[in-house]
C-alpha positions in Angstrom: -3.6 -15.6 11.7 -5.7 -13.2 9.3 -8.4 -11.2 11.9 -10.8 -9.0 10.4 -9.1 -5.3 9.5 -11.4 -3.7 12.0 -9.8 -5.7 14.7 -6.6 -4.4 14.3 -6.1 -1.2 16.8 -5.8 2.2 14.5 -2.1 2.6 16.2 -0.6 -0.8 14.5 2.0 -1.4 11.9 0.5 -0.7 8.6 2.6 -1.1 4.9 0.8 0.0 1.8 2.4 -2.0 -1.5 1.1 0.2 -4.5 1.5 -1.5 -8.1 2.1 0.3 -11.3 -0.4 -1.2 -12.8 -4.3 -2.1 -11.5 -4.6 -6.1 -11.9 -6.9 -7.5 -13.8 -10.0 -8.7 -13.1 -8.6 -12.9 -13.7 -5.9 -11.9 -11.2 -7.9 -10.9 -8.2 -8.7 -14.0 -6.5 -5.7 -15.8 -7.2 -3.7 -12.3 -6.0 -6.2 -12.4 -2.3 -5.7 -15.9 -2.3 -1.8 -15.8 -2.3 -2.0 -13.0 0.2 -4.3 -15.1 2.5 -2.1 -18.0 2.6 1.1 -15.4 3.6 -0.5 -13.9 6.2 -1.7 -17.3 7.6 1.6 -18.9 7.7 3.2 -15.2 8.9 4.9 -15.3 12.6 6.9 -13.5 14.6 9.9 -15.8 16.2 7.7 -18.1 15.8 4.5 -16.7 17.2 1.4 -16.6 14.8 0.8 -12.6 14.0 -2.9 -11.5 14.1 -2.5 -9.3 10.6 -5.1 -8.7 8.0 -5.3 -6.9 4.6 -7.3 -4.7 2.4 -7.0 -4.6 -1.3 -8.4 -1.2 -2.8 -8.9 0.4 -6.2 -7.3 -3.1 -7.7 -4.2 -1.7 -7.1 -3.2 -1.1 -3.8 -2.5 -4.4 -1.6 -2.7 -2.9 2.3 -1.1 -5.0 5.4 -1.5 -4.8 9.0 -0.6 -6.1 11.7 -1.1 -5.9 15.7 2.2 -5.3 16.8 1.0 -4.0 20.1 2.2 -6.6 22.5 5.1 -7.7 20.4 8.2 -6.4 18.7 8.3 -7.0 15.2 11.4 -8.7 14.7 13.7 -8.1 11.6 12.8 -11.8 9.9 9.5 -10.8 10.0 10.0 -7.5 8.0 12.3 -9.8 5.6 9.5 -12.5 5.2 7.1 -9.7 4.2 9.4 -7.9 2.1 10.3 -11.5 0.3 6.8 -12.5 -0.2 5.9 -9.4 -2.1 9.0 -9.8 -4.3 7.5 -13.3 -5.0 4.2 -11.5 -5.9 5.8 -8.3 -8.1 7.9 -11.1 -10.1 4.7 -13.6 -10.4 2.3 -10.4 -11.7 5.2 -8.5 -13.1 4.6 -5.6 -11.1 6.3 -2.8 -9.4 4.9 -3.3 -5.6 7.9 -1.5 -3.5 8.4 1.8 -5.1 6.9 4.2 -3.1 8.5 6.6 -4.7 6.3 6.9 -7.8 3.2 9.0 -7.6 -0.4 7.3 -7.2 -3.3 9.9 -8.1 -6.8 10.2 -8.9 -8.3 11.4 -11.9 -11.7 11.7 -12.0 -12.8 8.4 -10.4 -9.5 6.2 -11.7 -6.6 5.8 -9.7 -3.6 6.9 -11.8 0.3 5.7 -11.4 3.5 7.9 -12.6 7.0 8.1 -12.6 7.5 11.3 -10.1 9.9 13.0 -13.4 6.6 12.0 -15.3 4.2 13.5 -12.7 6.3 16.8 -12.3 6.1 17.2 -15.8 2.7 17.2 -15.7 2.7 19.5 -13.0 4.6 22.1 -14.6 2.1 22.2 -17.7 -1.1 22.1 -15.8 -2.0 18.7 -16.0 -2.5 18.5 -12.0 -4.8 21.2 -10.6 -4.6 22.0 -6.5 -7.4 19.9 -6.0 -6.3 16.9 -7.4 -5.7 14.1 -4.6 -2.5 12.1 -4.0 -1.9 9.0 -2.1 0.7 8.7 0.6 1.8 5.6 0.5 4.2 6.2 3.2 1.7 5.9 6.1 2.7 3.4 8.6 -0.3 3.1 10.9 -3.7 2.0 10.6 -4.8 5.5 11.7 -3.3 7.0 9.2 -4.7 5.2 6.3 -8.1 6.4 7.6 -6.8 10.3 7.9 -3.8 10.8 5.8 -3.3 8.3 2.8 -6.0 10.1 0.3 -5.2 14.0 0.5 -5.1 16.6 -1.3 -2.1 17.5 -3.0 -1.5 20.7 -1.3 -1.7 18.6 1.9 1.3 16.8 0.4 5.0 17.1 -0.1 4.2 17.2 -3.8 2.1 20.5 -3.2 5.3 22.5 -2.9 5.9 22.1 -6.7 2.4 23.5 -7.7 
């Protein structure tokens, strides 16, 4: 059952899916659309989940859920997982690999291979205030404090 993202206590489950690639502006509604209709049908052994979603810079797709009076079970995490393979194979998009670096330049979100990004690094092509996205934040919290820093803030930093 989608709730509004507000609803959702800061301290909940919270998966970040960026693609490697912003969508296009035909996709967007049919891409919310599909997401809405997942997170309706979404339970947990058989319970309805109250989850919601954001969807920012038309490329990251952001899930939460209130997991704070149940236990997440396994099939649940696989239903997820399987429903954005459905949606990297129908948009041909890389949604999973969170190992890829998301970054802004200037005002547009920009999307590398980390050999790429280290590369650009090393000749100046990243300056010490550029800012990173950790997509590896797990909470709603965290998304508020901790996905958009600055690259020093970052395991990335190390390499500057």
């Amino acid at each position: 059952m989608i709730v509004d993202f507000n609803q959702i206590p800061n301290w909940c489950k919270l998966w970040v899916f960026p693609s490697n690639r912003k969508f296009y502006p035909q996709e967007i509604d049919g891409l919310k659309e599909r997401i809405e209709n997942f997170l309706t049908k979404w339970t947990n052994e058989g319970q309805a989940l109250e989850c919601s979603y954001q969807f920012k810079y038309n490329r990251f797709i952001i899930i939460t859920v209130d997991d704070s009076e149940v236990n997440l079970s396994l099939k649940a995490h696989d239903t997820l997982t399987a429903f954005i393979l459905e949606l990297e194979k129908f948009y041909d998009i890389v949604l999973l690999d969170k190992i890829n670096v998301c970054y802004k330049q200037g005002e547009f979100v920009q999307y590398k291979d980390l050999k790429e990004f280290k590369k650009m690094m090393k000749n100046k092509g990243v300056s010490t205030k550029t800012t990173v996205f950790d997509n590896m934040i797990t909470t709603k919290a965290e998304l508020e404090n901790d996905w958009e820093i600055n690259i020093m803030d970052s395991w990335l930093g190390r390499f500057l």
